[in-house]
N, C-alpha and C positions, 0 to 999 in steps of 0.2 A: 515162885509160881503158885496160884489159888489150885489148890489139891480138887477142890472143887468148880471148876472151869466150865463142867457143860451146864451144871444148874446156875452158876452165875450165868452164862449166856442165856437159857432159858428164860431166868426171869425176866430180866432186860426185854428179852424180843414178847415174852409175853405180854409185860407192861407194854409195850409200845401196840401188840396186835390189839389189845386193847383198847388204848387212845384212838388209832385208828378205825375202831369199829365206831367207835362215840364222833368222830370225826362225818363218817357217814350217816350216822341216825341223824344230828345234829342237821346236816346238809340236806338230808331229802325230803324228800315231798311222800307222805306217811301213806298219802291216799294214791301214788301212782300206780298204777296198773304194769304188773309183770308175771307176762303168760297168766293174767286173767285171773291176779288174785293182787289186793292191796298193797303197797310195799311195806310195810307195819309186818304182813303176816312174814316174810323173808326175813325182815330184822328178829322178828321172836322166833323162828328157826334156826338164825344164828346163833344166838342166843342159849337156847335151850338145847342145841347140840354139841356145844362145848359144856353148858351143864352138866350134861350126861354122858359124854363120852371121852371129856379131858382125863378123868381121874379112875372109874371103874364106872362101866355103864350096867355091872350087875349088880351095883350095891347101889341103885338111885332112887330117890323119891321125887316122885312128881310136883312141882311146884300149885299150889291150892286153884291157881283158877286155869291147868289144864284139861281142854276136854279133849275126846278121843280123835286125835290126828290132827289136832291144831297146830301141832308143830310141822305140820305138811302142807305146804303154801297151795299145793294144786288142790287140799281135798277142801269142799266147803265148808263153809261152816258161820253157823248164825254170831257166834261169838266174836265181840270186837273189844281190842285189849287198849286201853288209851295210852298216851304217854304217859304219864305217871306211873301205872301198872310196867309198863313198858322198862322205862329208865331204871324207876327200882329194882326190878329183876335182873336188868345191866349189873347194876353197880354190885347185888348180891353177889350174882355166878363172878363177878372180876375182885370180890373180896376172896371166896371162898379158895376160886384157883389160886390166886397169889399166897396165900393161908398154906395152900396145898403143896406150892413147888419152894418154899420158905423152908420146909419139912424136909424134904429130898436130899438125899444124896447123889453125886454120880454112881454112885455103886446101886445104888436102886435104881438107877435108871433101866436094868436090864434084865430087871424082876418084871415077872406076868403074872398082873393081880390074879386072887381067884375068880376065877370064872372067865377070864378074858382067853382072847389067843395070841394077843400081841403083848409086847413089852410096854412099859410106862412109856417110856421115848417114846415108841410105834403110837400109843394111843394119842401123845401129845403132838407130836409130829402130823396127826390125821387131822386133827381139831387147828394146826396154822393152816394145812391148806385148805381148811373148809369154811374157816373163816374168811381167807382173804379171796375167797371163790366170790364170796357174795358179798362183801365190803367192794367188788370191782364189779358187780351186779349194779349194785347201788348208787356207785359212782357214776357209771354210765349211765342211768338214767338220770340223773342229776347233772352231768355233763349236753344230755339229749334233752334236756328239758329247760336249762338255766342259760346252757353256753357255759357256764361257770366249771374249775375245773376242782373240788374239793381235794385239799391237800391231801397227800399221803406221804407221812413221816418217817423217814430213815433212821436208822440205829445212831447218830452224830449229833444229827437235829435233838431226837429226843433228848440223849443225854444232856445234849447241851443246854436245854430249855428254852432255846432260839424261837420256838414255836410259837409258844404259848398264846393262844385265841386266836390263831393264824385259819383260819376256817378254807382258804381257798388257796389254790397256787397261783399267785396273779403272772407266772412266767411264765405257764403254760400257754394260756388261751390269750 
């Protein structure tokens, strides 16, 4: 039996929360309107919330073209991040965390960085449901807007590589 079982499961589900969030950038429509802010600005909230809050959100640096509460979809803000800016940022924060849980142990899991209140699990565990909060934000409106229904990949699928460029669930709809 793998001594270490809960970070192999981590990793696996992280890779996959991952594909799945690229599954929905991929799919939506950048400029839809959600609660009266772009869908881009929800995607870069995604984004930047697991940035900062997968690993230690007291030991984080700001990414160079953050301005003050861009990560907050309701506040305005004149700045607009294009896909490129966007993806690259993606692919960073999903290099870094996989870098980050590579590293782990299960016995670290139940260490609380400095500065936090929660355990490594607790902080990781916050960042999958906050993620698939809004990768299901996303979908629906890509669902509301296409009729189409953007796939979302199970722990089987992925392993298996069954997917791959599979962008939509055509069983669904």
């Amino acid at each position: 039996m793998d001594r270490q079982i809960n970070v192999s499961t981590i990793k696996n589900l992280t890779e996959l929360m991952f594909c799945n969030l690229k599954i929905a950038m991929d799919t939506s429509d950048w400029n839809a309107e959600i609660c009266g802010a772009p869908a881009w600005r929800y995607i870069y909230h995604t984004i930047h919330s697991c940035d900062k809050f997968f690993i230690n959100p007291s030991v984080y640096d700001e990414p160079p073209f953050q301005t003050p509460k861009l990560d907050w979809p309701d506040t305005p803000s004149k700045v607009v991040l294009d896909r490129y800016t966007l993806y690259g940022y993606y692919q960073q924060v999903k290099e870094k965390i996989l870098k980050y849980v590579e590293n782990l142990t299960d016995e670290k899991l139940t260490e609380i960085p400095n500065g936090c209140s929660n355990t490594r699990l607790g902080l990781i565990m916050e960042q999958f449901r906050h993620m698939y909060a809004h990768v299901g934000i996303l979908n629906g409106i890509t669902i509301a807007n296409t009729g189409k229904y953007p796939r979302v990949l199970n722990i089987s699928d992925y392993l298996s590589g069954e997917h791959r460029g599979d962008l939509y669930d055509d069983d669904v709809i």
